[in-house]
C-alpha positions in Angstrom: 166.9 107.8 104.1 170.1 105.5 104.9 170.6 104.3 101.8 170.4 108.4 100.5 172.3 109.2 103.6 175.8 107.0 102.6 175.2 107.6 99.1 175.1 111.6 99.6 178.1 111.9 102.4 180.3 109.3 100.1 179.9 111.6 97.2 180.2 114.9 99.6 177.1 116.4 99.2 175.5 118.2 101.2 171.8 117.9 100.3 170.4 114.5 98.3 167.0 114.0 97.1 165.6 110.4 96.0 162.9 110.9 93.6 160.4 108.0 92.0 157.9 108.3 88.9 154.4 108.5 90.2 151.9 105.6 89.8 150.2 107.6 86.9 153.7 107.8 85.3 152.8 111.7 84.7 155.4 113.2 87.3 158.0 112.9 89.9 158.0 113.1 93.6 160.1 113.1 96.4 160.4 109.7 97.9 163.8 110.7 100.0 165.3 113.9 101.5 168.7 113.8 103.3 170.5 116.9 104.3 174.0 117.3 106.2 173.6 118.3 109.4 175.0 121.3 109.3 172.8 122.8 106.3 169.6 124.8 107.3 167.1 125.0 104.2 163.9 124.6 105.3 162.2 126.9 102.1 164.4 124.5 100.1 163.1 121.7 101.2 159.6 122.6 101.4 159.4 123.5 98.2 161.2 120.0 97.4 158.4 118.2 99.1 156.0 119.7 97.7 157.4 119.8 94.1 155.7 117.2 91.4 158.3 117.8 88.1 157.1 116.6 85.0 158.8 115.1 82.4 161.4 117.5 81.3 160.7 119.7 84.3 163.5 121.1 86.0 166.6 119.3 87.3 165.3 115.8 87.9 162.4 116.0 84.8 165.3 116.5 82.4 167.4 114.1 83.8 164.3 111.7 83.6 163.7 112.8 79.7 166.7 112.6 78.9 167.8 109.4 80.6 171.3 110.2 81.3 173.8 112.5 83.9 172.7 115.7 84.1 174.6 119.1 85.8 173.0 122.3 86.4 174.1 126.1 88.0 171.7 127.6 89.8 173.7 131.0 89.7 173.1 130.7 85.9 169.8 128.8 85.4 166.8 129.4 87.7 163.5 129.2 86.6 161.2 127.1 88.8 160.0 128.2 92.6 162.3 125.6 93.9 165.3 126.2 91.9 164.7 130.2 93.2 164.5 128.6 96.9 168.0 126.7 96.3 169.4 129.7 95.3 168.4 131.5 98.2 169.4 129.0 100.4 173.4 129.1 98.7 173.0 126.1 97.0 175.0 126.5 93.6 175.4 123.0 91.5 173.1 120.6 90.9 173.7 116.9 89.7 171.4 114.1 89.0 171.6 110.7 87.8 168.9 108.5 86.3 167.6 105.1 88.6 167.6 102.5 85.9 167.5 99.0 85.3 168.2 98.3 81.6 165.8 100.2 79.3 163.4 100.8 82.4 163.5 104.1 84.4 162.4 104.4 87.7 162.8 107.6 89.2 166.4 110.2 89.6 168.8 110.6 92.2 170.0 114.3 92.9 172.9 115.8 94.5 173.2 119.3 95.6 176.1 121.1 97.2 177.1 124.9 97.9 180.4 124.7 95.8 180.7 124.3 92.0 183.7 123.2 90.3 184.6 120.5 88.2 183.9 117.0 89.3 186.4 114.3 90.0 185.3 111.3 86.9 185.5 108.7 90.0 182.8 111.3 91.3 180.8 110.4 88.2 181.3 106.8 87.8 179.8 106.6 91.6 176.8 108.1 91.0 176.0 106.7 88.1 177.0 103.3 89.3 174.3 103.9 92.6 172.0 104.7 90.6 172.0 101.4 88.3 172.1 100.0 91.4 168.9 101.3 92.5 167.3 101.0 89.7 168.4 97.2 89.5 167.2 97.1 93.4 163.9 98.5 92.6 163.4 96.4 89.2 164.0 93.1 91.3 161.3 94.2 94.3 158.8 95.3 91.4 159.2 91.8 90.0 158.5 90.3 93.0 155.9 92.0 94.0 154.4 91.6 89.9 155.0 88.1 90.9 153.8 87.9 93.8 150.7 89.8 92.7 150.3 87.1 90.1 150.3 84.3 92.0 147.6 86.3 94.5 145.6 86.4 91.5 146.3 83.3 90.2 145.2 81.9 93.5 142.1 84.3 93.4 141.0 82.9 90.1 141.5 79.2 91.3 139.3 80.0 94.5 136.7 81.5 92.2 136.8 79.4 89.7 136.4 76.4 92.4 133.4 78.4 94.4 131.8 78.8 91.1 132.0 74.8 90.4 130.6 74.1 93.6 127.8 76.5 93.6 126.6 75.7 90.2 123.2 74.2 90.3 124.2 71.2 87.7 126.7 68.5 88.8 130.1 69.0 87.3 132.4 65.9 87.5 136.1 66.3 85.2 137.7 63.2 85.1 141.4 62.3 83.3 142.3 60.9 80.1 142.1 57.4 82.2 138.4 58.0 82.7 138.9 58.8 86.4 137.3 61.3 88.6 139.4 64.0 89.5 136.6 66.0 90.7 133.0 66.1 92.0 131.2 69.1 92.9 128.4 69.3 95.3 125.4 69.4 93.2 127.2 66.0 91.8 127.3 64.7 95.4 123.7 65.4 95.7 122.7 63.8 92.5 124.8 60.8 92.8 125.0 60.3 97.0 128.9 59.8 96.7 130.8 62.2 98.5 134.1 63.4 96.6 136.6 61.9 98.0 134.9 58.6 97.8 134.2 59.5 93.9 137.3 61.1 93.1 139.2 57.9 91.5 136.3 56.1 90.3 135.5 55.4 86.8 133.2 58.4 85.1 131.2 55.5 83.5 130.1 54.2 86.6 127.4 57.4 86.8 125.7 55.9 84.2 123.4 52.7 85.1 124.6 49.8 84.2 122.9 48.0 81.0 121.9 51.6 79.1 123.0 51.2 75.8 122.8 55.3 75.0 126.2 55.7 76.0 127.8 53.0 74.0 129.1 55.6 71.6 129.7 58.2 74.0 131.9 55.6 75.4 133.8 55.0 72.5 134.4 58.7 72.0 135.2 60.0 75.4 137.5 57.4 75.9 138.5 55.5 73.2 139.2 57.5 70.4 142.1 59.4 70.0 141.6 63.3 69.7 144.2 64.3 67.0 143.9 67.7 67.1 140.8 68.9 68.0 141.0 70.9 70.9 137.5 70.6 72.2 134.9 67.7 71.2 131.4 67.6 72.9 128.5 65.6 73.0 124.9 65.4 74.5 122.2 63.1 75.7 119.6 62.1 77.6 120.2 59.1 79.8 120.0 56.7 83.2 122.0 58.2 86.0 123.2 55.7 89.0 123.3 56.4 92.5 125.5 55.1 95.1 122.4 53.4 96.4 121.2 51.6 93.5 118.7 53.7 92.5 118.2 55.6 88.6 117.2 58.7 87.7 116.9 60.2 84.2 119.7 62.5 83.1 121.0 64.9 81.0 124.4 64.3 80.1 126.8 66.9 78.7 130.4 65.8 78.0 133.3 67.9 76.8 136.7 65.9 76.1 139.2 68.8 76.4 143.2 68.6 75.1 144.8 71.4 77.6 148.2 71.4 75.9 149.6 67.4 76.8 146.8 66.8 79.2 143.5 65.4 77.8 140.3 65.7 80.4 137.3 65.2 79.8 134.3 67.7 82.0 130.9 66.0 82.5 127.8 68.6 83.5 124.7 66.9 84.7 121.3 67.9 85.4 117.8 65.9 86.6 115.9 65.7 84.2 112.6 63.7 86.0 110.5 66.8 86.8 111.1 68.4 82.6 110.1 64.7 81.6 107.4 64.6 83.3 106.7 68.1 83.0 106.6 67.5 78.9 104.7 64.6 79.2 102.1 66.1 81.0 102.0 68.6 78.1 101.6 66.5 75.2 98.7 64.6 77.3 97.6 67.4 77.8 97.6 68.5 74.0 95.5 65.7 72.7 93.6 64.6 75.3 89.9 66.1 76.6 90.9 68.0 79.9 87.4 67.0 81.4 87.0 63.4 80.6 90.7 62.8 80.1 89.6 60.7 77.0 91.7 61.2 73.3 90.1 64.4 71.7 89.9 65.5 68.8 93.1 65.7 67.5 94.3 62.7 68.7 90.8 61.0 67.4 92.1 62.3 63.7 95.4 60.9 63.8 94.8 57.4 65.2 91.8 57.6 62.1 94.8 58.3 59.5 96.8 55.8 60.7 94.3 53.1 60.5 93.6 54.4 56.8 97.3 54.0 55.5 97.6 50.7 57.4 94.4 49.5 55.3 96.1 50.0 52.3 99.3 47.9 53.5 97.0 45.1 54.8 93.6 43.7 54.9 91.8 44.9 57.9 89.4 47.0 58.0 88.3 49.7 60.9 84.7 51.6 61.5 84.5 54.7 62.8 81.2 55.3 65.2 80.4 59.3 66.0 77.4 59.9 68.7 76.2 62.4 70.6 73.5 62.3 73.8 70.2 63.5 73.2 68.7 66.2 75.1 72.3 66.8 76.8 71.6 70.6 76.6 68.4 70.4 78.5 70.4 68.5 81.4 72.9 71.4 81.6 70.0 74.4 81.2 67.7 72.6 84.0 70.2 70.9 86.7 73.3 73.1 85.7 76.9 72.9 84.2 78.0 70.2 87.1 76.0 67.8 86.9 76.4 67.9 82.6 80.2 67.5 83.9 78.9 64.5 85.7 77.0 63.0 82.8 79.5 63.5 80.6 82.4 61.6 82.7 80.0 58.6 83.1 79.8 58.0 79.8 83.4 58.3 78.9 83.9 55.2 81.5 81.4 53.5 79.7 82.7 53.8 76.3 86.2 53.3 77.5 85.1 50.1 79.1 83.3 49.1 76.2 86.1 49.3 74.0 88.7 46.7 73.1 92.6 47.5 74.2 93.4 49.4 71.1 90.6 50.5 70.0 90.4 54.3 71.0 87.6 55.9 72.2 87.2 60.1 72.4 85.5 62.9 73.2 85.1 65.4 70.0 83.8 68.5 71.8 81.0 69.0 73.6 78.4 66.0 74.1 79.8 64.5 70.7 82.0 61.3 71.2 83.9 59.2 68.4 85.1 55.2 68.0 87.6 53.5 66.2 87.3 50.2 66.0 90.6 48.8 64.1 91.4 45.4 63.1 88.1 44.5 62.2 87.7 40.7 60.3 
């Protein structure tokens, strides 16, 4: 109201009205009223509170569409409730100037007064020059505060972008294009028992146990070789993790060597892998072997027996396959029950798998029906 205040008395008005484009960029509304002290306008001035001129509205929409100096007489031109009021209160001229900075508008500066009468040019140039002014004022704070709001969300980003790394389930170390750690999240510090600042500055390769070969050409690629310009090379394995205190684990090992513009990094996400290893290997035991007697079944029986066929054909040993079955075995099941035909049948799966040579492969086909394969026969 200070600033409208000096700006209205230096140009001798006697009622000045500040107004700024809403939010939605739809209307105007009155950011700043100054009156003289000796003017009494309430209706006025209600009516200019409460006003919301559109684009091309009255006084201050034209001015706004037209994006230059505008006069107006309200003896001569009233149309709107609040021009009516200003006429009623005595107010006679009208004249508003745009707030701009450049090709941007911001909102319009008017000047009211009870007089009319032609205008001094020095009158002009001052109002126009306080309103580029104003606009330059209020493009400067809106670039701060653009900028200031960018760097909030800048910051925001980084913060999530950081609690996302260190709430992710698999470790995420980034290391440079020295192969150093830059950083190690806290499913990494977990996995590997370092914290991060005592693994931020090691060498990435140092995750790995020492002596596994998978690497070897990960190695060569992740640090090595020179990107050109890909952007984004990646590679995947299963390997031998190290911790801090000597012992392994089995891991899966994603890497991602990155070119951000002139920095090269490269992003390693790790996962334990023990429990799916074992997992899958109790699977495929499970698949081909008898889930009562834990002995080869059937499937497993059949391809062992095809092997041994195409090796006979490469060499000269032979192999004999032996199929039995235990007599009676139904009438052990009908008269002392299913358990103890459990318990039959376990016993003599240790037999045969005692009996037979390392190699040799002994199985349960289904049922009380058992095979042999003896291989390497003379």
């Amino acid at each position: 109201d200070l600033v409208l205040e000096s700006i209205g008395v230096a140009l001798g008005s006697q009622v000045a009205v500040m107004w700024l484009i809403s939010p939605d960029g739809l209307s105007l509304h009155c950011a700043s009223y100054w009156q003289a002290a000796e003017v009494d306008v309430p209706t006025f001035h209600r009516a200019t509170v409460d006003a919301r001129p559109a684009r091309g509205d009255g006084v201050p929409g034209r001015t706004w569409a037209h994006e230059r100096s505008l006069t107006h007489d309200f003896a001569m031109h009233t149309g709107s409730p609040r021009e009516i009021a200003a006429r009623e209160a005595g107010l006679r001229t009208a004249v508003s100037v745009p707030i701009r900075s450049g090709s941007s508008v911001y909102g319009v500066l008017e000047f009211l007064s009870f007089g009319v009468g032609a205008r001094p040019r020095k009158w002009d140039e001052m109002a126009d020059s306080m309103g580029a002014q104003l606009g330059q004022f209020m493009h400067d704070k809106r670039s701060e505060a653009e900028l200031r709001s960018s760097d909030a969300r800048y910051r925001d980003s980084e913060a999530l972008n950081r609690a996302v790394i260190e709430n992710a389930a698999d470790g995420i170390v980034t290391a440079g294009a020295d192969g150093l750690i830059t950083s190690f999240n806290r499913a990494a510090t977990s996995l590997f028992g370092y914290s991060e600042a005592q693994a931020v500055g090691m060498p990435l390769r140092l995750i790995r146990a020492l002596g596994d070969e998978d690497l070897d050409d990960l190695n060569d690629w992740t640090w090595q070789a020179e990107l050109g310009d890909a952007a984004v090379q990646h590679a995947q394995t299963v390997t031998i993790g190290a911790r801090q205190d000597g012992s392994t684990f089995p891991m899966e090992l994603g890497l991602s060597n990155m070119k951000l513009g002139a920095r090269q990094c490269v992003v390693a996400v790790i996962r334990d892998v023990t429990e799916r290893l074992a997992l899958q290997r109790d699977i495929q035991h499970q698949a081909f072997h008898d889930s009562l007697t834990d002995l080869p079944n059937r499937a497993l029986f059949a391809d062992r027996l095809d092997h041994a066929r195409k090796r006979l054909s490469r060499t000269s040993s032979r192999y004999a396959v032996l199929i039995l079955d235990l007599d009676n075995f139904k009438t052990v099941n009908d008269s002392l029950g299913h358990r103890a035909g459990d318990e039959l049948l376990l016993a003599v799966s240790r037999r045969l798998a005692e009996a037979v040579r390392p190699g040799d492969t002994a199985a349960r086909l289904g049922g009380d029906e058992f095979g042999i394969l003896l291989e390497d026969l003379a």
